[in-house]
C-alpha positions as CSV (number, residue, x, y, z in Angstrom):
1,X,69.7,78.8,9.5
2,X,73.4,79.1,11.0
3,X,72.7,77.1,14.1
4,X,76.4,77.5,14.9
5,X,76.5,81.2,15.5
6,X,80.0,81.6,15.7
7,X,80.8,85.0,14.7
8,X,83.4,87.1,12.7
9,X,85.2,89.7,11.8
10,X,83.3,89.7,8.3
11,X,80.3,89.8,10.3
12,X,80.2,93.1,12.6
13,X,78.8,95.3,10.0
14,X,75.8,93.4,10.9
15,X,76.6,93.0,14.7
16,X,74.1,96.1,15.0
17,X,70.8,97.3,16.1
18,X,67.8,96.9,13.5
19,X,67.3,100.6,14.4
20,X,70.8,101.9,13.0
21,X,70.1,100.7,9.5
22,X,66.3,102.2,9.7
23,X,67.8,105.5,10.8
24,X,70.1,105.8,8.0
25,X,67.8,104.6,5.3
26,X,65.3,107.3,6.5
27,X,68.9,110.1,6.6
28,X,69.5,108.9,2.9
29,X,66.0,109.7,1.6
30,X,65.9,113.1,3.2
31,X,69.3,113.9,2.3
32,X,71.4,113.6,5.6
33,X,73.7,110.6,5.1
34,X,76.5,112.3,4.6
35,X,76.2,115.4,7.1
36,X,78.6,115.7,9.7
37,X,77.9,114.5,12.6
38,X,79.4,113.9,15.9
39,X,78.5,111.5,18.6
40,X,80.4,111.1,22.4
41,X,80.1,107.5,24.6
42,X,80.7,108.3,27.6
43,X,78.8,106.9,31.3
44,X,76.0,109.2,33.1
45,X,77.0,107.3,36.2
46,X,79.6,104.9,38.1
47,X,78.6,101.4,38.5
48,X,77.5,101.2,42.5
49,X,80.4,101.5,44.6
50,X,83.0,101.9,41.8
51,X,85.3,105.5,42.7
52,X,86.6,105.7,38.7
53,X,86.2,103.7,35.7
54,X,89.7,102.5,33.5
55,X,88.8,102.9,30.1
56,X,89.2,100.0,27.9
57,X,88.5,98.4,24.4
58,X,89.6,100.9,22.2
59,X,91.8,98.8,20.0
60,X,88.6,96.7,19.1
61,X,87.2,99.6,18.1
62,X,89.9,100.6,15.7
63,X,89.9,97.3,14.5
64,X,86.5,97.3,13.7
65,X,86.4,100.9,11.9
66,X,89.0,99.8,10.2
67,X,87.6,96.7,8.6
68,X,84.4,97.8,8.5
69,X,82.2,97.7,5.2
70,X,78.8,95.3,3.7
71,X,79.7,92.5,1.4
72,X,77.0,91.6,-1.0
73,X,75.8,88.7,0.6
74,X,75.3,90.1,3.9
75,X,73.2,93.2,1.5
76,X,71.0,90.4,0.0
77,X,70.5,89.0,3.3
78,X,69.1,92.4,4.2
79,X,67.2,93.0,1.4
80,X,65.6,89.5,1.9
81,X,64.0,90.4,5.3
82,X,61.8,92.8,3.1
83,X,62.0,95.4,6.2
84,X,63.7,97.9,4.1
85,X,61.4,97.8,1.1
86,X,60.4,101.0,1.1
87,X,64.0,102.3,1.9
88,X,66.0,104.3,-1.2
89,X,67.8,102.9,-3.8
90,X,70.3,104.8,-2.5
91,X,70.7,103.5,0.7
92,X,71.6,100.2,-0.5
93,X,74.5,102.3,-2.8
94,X,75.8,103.6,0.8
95,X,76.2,100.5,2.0
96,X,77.6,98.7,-0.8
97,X,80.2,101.1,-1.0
98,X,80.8,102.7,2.2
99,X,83.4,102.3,4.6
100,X,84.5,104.3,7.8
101,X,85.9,107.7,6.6
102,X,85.5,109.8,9.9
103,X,87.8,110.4,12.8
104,X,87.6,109.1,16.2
105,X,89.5,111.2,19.6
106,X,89.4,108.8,22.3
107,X,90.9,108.7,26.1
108,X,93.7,106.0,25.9
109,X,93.1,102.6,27.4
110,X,93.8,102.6,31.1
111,X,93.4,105.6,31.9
112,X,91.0,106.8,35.0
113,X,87.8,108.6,33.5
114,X,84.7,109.5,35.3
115,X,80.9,109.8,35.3
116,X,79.8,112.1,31.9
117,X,83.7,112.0,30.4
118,X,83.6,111.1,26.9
119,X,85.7,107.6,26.4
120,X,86.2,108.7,22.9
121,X,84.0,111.1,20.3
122,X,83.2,110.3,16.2
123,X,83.1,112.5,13.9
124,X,82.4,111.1,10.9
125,X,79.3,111.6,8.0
126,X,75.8,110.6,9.7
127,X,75.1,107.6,8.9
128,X,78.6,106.2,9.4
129,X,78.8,107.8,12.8
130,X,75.3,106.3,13.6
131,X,75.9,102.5,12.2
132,X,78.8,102.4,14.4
133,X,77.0,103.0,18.0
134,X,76.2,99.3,18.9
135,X,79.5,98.0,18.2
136,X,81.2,100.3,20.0
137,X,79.0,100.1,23.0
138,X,79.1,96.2,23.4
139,X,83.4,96.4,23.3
140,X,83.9,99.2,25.4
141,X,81.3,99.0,28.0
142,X,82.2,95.7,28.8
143,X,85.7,95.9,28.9
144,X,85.9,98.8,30.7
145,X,83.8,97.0,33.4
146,X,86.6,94.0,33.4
147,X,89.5,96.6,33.2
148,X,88.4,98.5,36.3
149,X,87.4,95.5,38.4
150,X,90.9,94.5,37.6
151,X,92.4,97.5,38.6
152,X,90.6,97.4,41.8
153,X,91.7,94.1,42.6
154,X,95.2,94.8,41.5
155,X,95.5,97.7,44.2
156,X,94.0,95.8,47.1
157,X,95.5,92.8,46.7
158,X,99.5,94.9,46.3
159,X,102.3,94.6,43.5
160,X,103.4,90.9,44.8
161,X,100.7,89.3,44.4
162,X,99.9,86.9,41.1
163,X,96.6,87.5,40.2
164,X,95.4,85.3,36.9
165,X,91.6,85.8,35.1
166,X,89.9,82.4,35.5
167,X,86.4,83.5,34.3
168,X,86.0,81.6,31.0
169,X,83.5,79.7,32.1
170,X,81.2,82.2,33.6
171,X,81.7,85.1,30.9
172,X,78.6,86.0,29.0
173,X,79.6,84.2,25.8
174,X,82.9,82.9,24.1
175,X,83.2,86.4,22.6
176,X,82.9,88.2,26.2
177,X,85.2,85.5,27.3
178,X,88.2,86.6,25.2
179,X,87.7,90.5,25.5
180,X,87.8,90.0,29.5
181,X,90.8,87.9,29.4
182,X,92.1,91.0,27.4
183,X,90.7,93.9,29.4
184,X,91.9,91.9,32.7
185,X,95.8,91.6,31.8
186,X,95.2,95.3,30.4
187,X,93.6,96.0,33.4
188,X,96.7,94.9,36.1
189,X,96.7,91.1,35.9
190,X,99.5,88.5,35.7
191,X,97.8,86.2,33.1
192,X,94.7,84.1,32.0
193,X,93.6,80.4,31.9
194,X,92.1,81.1,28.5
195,X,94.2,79.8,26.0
196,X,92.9,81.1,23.1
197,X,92.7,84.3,24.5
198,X,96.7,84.1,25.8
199,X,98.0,82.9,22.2
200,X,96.0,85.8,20.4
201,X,97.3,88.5,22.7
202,X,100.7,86.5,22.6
203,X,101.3,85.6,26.1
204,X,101.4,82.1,27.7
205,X,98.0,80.5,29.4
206,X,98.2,80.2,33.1
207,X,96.0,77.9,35.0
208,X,96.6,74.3,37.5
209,X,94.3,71.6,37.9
210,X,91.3,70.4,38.9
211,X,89.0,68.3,41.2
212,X,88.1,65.9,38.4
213,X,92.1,64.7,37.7
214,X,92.4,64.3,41.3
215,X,89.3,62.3,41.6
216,X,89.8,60.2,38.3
217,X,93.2,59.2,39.4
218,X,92.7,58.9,43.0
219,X,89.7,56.6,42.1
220,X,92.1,54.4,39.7
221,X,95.6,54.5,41.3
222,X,94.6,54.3,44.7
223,X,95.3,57.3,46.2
224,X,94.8,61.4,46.1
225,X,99.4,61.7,46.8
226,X,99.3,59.5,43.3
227,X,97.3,61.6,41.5
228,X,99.2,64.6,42.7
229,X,102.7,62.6,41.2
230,X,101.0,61.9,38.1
231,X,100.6,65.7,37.8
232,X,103.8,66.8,38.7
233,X,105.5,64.4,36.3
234,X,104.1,66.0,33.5
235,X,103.9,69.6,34.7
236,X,106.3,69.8,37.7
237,X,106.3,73.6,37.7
238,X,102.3,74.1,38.5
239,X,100.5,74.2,41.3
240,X,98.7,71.3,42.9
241,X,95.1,71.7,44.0
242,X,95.2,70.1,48.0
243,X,91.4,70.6,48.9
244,X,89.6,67.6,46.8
245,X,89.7,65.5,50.4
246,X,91.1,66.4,53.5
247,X,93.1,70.0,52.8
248,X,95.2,69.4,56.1
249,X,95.8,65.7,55.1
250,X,97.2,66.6,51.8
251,X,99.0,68.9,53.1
252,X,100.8,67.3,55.5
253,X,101.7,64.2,53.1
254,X,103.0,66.8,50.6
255,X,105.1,68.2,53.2
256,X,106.4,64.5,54.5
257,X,107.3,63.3,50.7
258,X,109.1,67.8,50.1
259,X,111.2,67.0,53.4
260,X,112.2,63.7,52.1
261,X,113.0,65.1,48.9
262,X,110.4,62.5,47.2
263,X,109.0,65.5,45.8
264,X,109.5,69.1,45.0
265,X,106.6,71.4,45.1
266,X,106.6,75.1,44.3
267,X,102.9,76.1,44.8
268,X,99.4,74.6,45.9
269,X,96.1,76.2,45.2
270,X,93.0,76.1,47.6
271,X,89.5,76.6,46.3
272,X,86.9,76.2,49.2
273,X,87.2,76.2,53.4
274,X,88.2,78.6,55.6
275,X,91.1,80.3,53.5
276,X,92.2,82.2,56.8
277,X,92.9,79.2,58.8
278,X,93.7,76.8,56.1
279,X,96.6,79.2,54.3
280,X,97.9,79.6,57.7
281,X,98.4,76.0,58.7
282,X,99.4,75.1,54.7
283,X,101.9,77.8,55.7
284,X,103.4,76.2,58.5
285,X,104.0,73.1,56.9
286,X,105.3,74.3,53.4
287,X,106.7,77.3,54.1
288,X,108.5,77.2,51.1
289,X,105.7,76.7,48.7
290,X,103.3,79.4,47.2
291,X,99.5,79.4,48.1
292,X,97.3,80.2,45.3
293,X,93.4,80.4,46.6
294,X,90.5,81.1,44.4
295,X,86.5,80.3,44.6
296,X,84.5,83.7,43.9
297,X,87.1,85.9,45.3
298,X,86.9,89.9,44.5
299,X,88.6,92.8,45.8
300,X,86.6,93.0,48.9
301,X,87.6,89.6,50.0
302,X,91.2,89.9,49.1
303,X,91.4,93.0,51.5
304,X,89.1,90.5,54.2
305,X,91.3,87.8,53.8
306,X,94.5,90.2,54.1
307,X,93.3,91.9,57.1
308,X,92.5,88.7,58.7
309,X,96.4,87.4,58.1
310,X,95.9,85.0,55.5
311,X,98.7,83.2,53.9
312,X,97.9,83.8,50.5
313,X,100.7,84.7,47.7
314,X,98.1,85.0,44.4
315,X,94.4,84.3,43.3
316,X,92.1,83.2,40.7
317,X,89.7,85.6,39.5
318,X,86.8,84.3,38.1
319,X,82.9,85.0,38.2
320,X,83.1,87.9,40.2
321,X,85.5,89.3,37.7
322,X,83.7,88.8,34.8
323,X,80.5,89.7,35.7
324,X,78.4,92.2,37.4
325,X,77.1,95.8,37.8
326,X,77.5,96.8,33.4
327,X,79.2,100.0,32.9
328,X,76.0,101.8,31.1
329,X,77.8,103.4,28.2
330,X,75.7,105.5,26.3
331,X,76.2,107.0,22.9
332,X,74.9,110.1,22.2
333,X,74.8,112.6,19.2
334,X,76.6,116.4,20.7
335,X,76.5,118.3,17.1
336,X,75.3,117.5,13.5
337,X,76.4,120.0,10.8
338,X,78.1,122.7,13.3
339,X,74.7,122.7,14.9
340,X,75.2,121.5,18.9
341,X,72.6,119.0,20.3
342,X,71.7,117.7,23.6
343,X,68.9,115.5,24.9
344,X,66.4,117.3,27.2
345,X,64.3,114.1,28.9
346,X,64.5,113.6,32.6
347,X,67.7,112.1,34.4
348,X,69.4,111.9,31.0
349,X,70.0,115.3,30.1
350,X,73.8,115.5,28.3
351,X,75.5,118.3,27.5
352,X,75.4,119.3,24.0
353,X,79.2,120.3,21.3
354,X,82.5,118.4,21.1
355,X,83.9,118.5,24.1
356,X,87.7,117.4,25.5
357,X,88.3,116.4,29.3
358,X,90.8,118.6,30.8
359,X,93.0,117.4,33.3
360,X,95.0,118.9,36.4
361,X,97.3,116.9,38.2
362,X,98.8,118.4,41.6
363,X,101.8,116.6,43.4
364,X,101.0,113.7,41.0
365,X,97.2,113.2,42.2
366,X,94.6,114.5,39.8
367,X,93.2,117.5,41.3
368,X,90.8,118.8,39.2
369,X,89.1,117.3,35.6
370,X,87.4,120.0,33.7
371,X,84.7,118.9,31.5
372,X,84.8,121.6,28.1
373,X,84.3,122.2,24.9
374,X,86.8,120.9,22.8
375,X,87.9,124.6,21.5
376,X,88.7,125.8,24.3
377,X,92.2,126.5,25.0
378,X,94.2,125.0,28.0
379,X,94.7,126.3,31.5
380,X,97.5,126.5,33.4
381,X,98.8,122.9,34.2
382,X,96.2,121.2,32.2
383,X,96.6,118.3,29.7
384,X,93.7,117.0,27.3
385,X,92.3,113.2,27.7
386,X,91.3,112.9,24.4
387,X,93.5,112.1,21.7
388,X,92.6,111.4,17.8
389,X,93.7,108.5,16.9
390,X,91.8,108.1,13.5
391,X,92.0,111.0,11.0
392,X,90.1,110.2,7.7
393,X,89.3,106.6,8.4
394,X,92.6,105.8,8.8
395,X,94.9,104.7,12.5
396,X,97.5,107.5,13.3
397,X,99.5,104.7,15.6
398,X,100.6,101.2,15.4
399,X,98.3,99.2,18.0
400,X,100.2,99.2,21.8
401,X,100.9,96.3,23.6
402,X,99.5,95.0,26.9
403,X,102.7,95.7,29.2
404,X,101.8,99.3,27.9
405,X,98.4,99.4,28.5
406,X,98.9,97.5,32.0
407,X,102.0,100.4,33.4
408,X,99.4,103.0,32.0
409,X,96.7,101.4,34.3
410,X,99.0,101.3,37.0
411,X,100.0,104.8,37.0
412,X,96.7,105.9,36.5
413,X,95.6,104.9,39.4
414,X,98.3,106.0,41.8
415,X,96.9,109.5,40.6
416,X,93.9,108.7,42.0
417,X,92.8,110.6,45.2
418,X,92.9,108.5,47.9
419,X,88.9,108.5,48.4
420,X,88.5,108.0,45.1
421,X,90.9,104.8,45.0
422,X,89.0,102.9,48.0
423,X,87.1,99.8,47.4
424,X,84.3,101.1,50.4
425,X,81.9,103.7,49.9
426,X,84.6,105.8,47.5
427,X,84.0,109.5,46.8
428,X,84.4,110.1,42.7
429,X,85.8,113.0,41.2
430,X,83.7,115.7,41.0
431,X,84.1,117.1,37.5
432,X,83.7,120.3,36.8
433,X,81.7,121.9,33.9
434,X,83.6,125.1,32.0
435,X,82.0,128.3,31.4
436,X,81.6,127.9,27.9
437,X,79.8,124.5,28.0
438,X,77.7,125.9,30.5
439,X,76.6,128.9,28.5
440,X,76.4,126.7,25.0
441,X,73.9,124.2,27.3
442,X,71.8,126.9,28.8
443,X,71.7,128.3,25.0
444,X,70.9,124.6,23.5
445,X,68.3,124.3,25.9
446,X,66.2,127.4,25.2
């Protein structure tokens, strides 16, 4: 037993569903494995009170497809379980020597999809296109969520602002920890405490102190103004965190030892009280000095703490960041062998074909996304969402850095409509459905 758990890259094949291998054992022994097949992700609704979502996660999955494939020992440990005994001969041959041969069209990360708008389609032979579903589910839906959340706090909180990802310690593992860091710089943030997270995507960790250092030395040396020298000898360029005690106190001996030149401080952070009153009167006595506040903060109390006159030049984005409402991604099969396919049951009817999002864009605000099949030829002043970016198992462009992804974000979002944009009871998009998938749906349904 691996009590560790630590997982990777070798092991996504088996980062899957127990249902995805039974499925394509039972394709193999009636002949379907290699059918074409295609399949959509896309959202049946916007998390509560979200306008839009910002697609996210794509590189992971083109990582992923690209690597993808069984090595014999994870096989035996498959075989071992005895749950595929009755499963073809065959179907271990598939997986021993498969690997992704399909194509993938996909929306590119941060850009501003809505409800039933495919983040990306696969069309690849059935049982590749099926094996695939989980993986792609976990990366996207979840970084999606982070990308949006920061792209919400982004807008409320204005261009000046430095906004960092602090939510390490509250993501849903040490996986989910390093995607959010990603999604959230993709998304419109400055940076991210996590180091490993910063080094992988080549930037540089951001982060200050905390209430222990200030407490350990204070306790030793005699004083809370020591511990904050101890600090700034080392790292005289980071914040200091004034609220362990007394924030006023701190602040005002900070500002006595600044004026006397004992000490030069560019930036203090707060992290509990009444951020309103306590940035103000920080403000007044260091008026030179950024205020960096943090302690469960979200959009909606960056635009209450704005509206309320705070003095507050950046945050620390943490739980509320990394957590929350999921984006419900589903993953759903639109056409095997030229034949379309939808699913009928109650409140999760989808529409059936490939289909390509169709968008209109008036005086730079999106005006109008038609939802269509993806044979359908453009209309006037319409460009398509989905792009292919895997032809034959194989990436069509080199992978595009964060800055990129980040100004794509950005823009995306100024093309928002104004009641879509808002943080408070926003209106989506309404997207419309074209005449030909409504006539291929009616026709599927019957």
């Amino acid at each position: 037993m691996d009590q560790e758990l630590i997982i990777t890259a070798e092991d996504y094949s088996l980062l899957t569903d127990l249902y995805q291998l039974t499925m394509i054992a039972c394709y193999t022994g009636e002949g379907l494995a290699q059918t074409p097949a295609s399949f959509e992700l896309f959202a049946r609704r916007l998390p509560d009170g979200f306008g839009y979502l910002i697609a996210m996660g794509l590189a992971q999955v083109i990582e992923y497809l690209e690597k993808f494939h069984f090595t014999p020992c994870q096989l035996e440990a498959l075989q071992g379980t005895e749950i595929f005994a009755g499963a073809p001969e065959a179907f271990w041959s598939l997986l021993a020597e498969g690997e992704f041969s399909g194509d993938v069209w996909a929306v590119p990360e941060g850009t501003a999809i809505f409800a039933n708008e495919p983040l990306l389609r696969v069309d690849a032979p059935l049982w590749q296109a099926q094996l695939v579903e989980t993986y792609l589910l976990n990366t996207i839906n979840y970084q999606t969520l982070i990308a949006t959340k920061a792209a919400r706090l982004r807008d409320v909180a204005g261009s000046h602002a430095q906004l960092l990802e602090f939510g390490t310690r509250r993501a849903f593992s040490p996986q989910g920890a390093v995607w959010a860091a990603r999604a959230a710089l993709a998304g419109g943030l400055d940076g991210t405490s996590n180091v490993l997270a910063a080094l992988k995507l080549g930037e540089k960790p951001n982060g200050t102190m905390a209430h222990a250092l200030v407490m350990a030395i204070a306790a030793t040396s005699g004083s809370e103004q020591g511990a904050f020298s101890t600090f700034h000898r080392y790292f005289p360029h980071a914040p200091l965190l004034i609220d362990t005690y007394d924030t006023i106190a701190a602040a005002e001996e900070l500002a006595e030892r600044v004026k006397s030149g004992e000490i030069e401080v560019l930036g203090v952070r707060l992290d509990s009280g009444d951020l309103v009153k306590l940035s103000q009167k920080v403000r007044s006595l260091l008026p030179k000095v950024k205020i960096f506040a943090s302690g469960d903060i979200d959009e909606y109390e960056i635009a209450k703490l704005k509206s309320a006159g705070a003095c507050i030049d950046g945050y620390g984005l943490g739980t509320k960041l990394v957590t929350g409402n999921p984006v419900n991604g589903v993953y759903k099969l639109v056409e095997i062998d030229g034949i379309p396919t939808m699913k009928h049951a109650t409140s999760k009817v989808t529409y059936p074909g490939r289909k390509q999002i169709y968008r209109q864009l008036t005086g730079g605000k999106i005006s109008k996304d038609r939802l269509g099949l993806a044979s359908e030829s453009l209309l006037a002043n319409e460009h398509p969402l989905l792009q292919l970016v895997i032809k034959q198992g194989q990436r069509l462009q080199p992978p595009e850095s964060l800055a990129e992804i980040s100004q794509r974000t950005a823009a995306s979002v100024t093309t928002l409509p104004d009641s879509t944009r808002q943080i408070n009871q926003p209106t989506p998009l309404s997207v419309e459905i074209s005449d030909s998938l409504e006539q291929l749906t009616l026709a599927t349904q019957c």
